[in-house]
C-alpha positions in Angstrom: 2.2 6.6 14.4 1.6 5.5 18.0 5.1 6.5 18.6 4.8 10.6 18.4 2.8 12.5 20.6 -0.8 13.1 20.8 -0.4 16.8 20.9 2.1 16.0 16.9 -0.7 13.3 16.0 -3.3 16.2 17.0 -1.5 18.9 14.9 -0.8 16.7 11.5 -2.3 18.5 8.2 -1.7 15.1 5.9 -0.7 12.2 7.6 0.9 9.4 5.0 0.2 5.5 4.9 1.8 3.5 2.6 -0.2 -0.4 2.7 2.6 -2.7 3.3 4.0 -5.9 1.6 4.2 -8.3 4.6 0.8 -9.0 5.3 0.5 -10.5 1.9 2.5 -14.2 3.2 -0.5 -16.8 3.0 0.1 -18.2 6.3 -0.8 -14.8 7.8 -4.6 -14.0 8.3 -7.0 -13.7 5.3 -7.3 -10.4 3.4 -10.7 -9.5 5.5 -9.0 -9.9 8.7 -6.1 -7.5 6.9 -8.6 -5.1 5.4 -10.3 -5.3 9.1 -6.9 -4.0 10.5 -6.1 -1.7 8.0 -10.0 0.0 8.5 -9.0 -0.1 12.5 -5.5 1.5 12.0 -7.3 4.4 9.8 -9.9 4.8 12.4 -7.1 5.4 15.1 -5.0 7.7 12.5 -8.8 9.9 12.1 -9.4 9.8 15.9 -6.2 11.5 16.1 -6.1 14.2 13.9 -9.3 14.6 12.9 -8.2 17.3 10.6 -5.5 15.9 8.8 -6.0 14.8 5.1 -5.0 11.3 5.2 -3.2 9.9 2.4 -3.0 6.0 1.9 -0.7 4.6 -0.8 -1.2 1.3 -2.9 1.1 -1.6 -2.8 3.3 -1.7 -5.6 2.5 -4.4 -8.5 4.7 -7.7 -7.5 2.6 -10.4 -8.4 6.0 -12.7 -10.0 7.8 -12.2 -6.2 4.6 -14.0 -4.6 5.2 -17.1 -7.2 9.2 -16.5 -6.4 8.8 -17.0 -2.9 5.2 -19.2 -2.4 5.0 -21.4 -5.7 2.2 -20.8 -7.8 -0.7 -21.6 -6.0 0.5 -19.9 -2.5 1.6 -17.8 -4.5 -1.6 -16.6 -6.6 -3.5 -16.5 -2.9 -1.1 -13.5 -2.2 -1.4 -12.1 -5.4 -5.4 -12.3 -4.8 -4.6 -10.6 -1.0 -3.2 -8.0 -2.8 -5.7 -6.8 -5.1 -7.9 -7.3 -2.6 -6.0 -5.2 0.0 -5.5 -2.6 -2.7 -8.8 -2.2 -3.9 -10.2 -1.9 -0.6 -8.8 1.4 0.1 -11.1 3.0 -1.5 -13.8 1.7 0.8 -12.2 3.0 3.7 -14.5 6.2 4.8 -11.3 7.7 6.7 -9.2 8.1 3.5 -9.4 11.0 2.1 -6.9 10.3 -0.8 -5.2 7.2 -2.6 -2.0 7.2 -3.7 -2.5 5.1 -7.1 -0.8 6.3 -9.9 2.9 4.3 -9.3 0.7 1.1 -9.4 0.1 1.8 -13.1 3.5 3.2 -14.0 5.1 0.5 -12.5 3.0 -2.1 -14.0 4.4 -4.6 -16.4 0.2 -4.9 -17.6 0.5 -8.4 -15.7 0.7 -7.0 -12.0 4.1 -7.8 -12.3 6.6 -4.9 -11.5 7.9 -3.7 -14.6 11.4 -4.3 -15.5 12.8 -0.8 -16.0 11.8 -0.3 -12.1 13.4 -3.4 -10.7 16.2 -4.7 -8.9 16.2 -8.2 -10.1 14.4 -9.6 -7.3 10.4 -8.6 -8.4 9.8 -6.4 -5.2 11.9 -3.6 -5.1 11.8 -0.7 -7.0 15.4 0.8 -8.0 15.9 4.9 -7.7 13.4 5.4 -10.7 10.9 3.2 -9.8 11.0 5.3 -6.3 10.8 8.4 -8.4 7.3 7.0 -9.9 6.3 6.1 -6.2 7.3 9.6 -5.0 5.7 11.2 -8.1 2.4 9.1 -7.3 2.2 10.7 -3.6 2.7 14.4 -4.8 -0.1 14.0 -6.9 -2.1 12.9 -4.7 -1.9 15.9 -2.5 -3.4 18.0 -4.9 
């Protein structure tokens, strides 16, 4: 964002945020301080273009990666990061729409992403999961 010029930022009709992944490690500040950010980022992005529809997307449903990587108690505190980060969107006054619906389709029911979407390694999405994902922002926009 911070990268194009205030004249592009000015002009945007929809601006697009998808809520990323990497802020879920549990050595990295608390979900508040996250949320906090994410609030301040979106306040920047509306200050901008006040105009623009702006259009964050949820993280997708990974919950197995966090054990994977963390162990199951690190593990579960980024699992509870990320409902946390994901539900808060909705409380952010400067989003005008929530990009929701892949974190259903992708959903193994256990916040787990479902098999048919992944790779193997519980975090990435293979070409139809990234249909789902692409699906989910279209619909958004209406």
């Amino acid at each position: 964002w911070n990268a194009l010029s205030l004249a592009i930022r000015n002009s945007a009709n929809f601006v697009f945020v998808q809520i990323g992944l990497n802020d879920l490690d549990p050595s990295v500040p608390s979900a508040t301080v996250t949320i906090q950010s994410l609030r301040d980022y979106f306040i920047k992005i509306r200050l901008d273009s006040p105009s623009a529809v702006i259009v964050a997307g949820k993280m997708i449903p990974c919950k197995q990666r966090f054990i994977d990587l963390w162990g199951s108690n690190n593990g579960d505190i980024a699992y509870q990061k990320w409902k946390a980060i994901n539900n808060s969107l909705s409380t952010i006054s400067q989003i005008n729409k929530i990009a929701s619906v892949h974190e259903w389709l992708l959903n193994d029911g256990n916040d787990n992403l479902k098999g048919e979407f992944n790779t193997g390694d519980n975090i990435h999405e293979n070409t139809n999961g990234r249909k789902m994902i692409a699906y989910s922002w279209l619909i958004s926009t209406l």
